[in-house]
N, C-alpha and C positions, 0 to 999 in steps of 0.2 A: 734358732735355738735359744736365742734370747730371749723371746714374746714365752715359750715353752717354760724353760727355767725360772722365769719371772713375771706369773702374769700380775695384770697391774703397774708395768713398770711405764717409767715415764719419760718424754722425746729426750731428755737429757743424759737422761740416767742410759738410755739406750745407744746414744748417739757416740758418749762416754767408754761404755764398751765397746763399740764397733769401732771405736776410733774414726767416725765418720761426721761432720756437721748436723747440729740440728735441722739443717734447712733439708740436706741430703735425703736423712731421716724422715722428716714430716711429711715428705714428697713420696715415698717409698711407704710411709705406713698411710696413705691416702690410696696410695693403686690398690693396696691389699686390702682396705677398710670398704673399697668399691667394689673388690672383688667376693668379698663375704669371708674374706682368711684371718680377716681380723677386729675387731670391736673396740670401740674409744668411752671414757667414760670421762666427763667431765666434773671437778669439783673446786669450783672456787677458777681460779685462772693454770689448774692444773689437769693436764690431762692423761689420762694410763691407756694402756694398749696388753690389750691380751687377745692368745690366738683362741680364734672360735672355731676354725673348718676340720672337722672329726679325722677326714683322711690324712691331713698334713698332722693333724697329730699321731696319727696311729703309725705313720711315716714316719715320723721323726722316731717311735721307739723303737721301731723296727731296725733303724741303724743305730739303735743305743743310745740314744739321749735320753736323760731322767730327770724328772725335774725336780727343781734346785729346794 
């Protein structure tokens, strides 16, 4: 719901919401980023995460989520 409401956001800024580690986080947006559910884009020593897989988004509005 996060990658959804924010795309562009970044391991920290993410991690920070989920109340979960960075380390947690990068590892979790590595399986999704192999999986094609999610894209990395790098600038500078920063990097954002936003969802790319059509279904999981049409999925997520389908249960009401909107983005932020």
């Amino acid at each position: 719901m996060c990658l959804h409401r924010a795309p562009g956001i970044c391991v920290g800024d993410l991690a920070a919401a989920l109340g979960r580690s960075e380390n947690a986080v990068s590892q979790a947006l590595r399986v999704l980023r192999q999986q094609g559910w999610v894209s990395s884009t790098r600038v500078g020593r920063t990097v954002s995460y936003r969802l790319e897989d059509q279904t999981v988004h049409d999925l997520l509005h389908w249960i009401g989520a909107r983005h932020g």
